[in-house]
N, C-alpha and C positions, 0 to 999 in steps of 0.2 A: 363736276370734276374736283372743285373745292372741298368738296365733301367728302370724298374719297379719300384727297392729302389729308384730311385733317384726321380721318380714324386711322391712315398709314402712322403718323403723327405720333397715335394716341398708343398705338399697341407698339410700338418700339420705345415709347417711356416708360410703359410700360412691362416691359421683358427689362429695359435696362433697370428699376426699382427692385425687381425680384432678383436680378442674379444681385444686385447689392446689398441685399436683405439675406439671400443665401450665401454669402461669402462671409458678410460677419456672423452667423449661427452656424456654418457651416463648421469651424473648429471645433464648436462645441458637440456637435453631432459627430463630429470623426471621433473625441474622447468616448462619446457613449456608446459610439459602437464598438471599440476595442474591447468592453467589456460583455454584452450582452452580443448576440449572435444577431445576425441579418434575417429579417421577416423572409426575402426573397430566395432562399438559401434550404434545403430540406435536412430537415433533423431525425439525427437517426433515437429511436427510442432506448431508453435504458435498460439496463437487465432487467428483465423481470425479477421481483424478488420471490414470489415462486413460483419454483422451476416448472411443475405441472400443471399451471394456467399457461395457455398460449398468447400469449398478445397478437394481435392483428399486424400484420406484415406493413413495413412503411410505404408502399405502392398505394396503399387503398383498396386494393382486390383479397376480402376476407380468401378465397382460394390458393390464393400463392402461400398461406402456411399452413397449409396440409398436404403432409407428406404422400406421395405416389401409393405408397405400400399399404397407406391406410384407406385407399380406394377400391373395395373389394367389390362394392355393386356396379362399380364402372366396369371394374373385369365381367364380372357375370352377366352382365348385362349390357353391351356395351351400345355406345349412345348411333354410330355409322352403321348397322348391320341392319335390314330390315327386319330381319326375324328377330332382333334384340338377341340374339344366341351368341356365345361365343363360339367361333370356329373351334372345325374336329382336328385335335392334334393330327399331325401329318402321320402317314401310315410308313412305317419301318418297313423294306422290302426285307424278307428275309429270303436267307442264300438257301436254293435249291440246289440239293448235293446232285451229281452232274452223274447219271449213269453211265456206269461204266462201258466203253466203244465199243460196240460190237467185232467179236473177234474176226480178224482179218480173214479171209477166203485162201485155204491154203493155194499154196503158189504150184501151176499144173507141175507134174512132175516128169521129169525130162529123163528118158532112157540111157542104161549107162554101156549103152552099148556106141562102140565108135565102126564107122564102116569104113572100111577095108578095100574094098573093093567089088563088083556087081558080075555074074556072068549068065548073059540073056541067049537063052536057046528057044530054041521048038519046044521042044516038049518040057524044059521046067527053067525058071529062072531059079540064080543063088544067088546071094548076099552072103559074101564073106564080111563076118564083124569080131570085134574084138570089145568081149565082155570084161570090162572093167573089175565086176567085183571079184572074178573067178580069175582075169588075168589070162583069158586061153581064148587063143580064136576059136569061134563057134561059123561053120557054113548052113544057114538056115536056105529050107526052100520053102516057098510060099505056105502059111496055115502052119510052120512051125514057131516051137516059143523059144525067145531065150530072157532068162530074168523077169518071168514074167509078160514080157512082152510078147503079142502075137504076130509075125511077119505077113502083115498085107500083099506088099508088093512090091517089086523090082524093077526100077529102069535102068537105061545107062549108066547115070551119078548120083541116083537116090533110092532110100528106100524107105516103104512106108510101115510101121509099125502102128500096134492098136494092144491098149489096155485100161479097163474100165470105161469104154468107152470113150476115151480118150484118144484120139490120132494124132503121129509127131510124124514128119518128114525127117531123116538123118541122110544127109547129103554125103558125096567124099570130098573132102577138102581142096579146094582150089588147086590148078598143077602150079607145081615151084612152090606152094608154099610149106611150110615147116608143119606137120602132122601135130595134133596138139596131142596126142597120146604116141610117142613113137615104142615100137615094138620091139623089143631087144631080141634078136638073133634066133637065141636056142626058141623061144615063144613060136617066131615066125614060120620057123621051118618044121611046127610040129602039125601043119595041115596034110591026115592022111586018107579022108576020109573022100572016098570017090565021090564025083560031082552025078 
């Protein structure tokens, strides 16, 4: 245990001798550092004086002064790829002009005949109608044409007409309601033709 206090002893006379020895050269060392720069401290290098030698970058990594752009085998060959290939520029979609719609299917074409009124016998039905483009009531019996259109058939409140192959039902208008072609007068009373 003696032996212990005694080098406790020895090294604290020790520490105390060197900071008393660094205190009085200490001034003198702060004068001489003000003028000369600190070992501990990194120093940037000076210009070079000419311009087309590179000096070596202050890090230590000869790499860090070469420019990106002057790396052309790293592009062409680049060091992550197995193939060592550079990737294939991306492929541009180009716009395919858009064929023009197929023309629309003309819309069936509806008879311009309006019905009038039905009269169902024995021996022949009629369909009184009123032909729109002519403006004159026509009395069709069955197998007759008006506009075109050829008269199928007769019931009570409809009749059935055919052209091109085409079949329309033309009904007569609801009772009470307002006729959407209404018939003026002198028109109405020019049906002379026996049934």
């Amino acid at each position: 245990m003696i032996r212990l206090c005694a080098c406790v002893i020895v090294a604290i006379g020790a520490f105390s001798v060197n900071e008393a020895i660094g205190q009085a050269t200490g001034a003198t060392l702060r004068e001489k550092a003000a003028d000369q720069p600190s070992p501990n401290t990194e120093q940037l290098p000076a210009a070079p004086k000419d311009a087309g030698v590179l000096q070596p970058p202050p890090g230590g990594n000869p790499l860090w002064g070469i420019p990106i752009s002057a790396l052309d085998a790293t592009r062409e060959r680049p060091i992550f790829s197995a193939s060592r290939r550079p990737p294939m520029p991306p492929v541009v979609a180009q716009r395919v002009a858009a064929a023009p719609p197929p023309p629309k299917p003309a819309a069936p074409e509806q008879p311009l005949l309006t019905l009038v009124g039905t009269a169902i016998g024995t021996p022949k039905n009629v369909a009184v109608v009123l032909d729109r483009t002519t403006k004159t009531l026509v009395r069709l019996h069955v197998g007759e044409v008006a506009s075109g259109w050829i008269l199928r058939s007769v019931d009570s409140r409809t009749m059935t007409v055919e052209k091109n192959s085409q079949t329309v039902t033309v009904a007569l208008p609801a009772p009470g309601s307002v006729p959407a072609h209404p018939l003026p007068v002198s028109e109405a009373s020019g049906v002379t033709r026996e049934f």
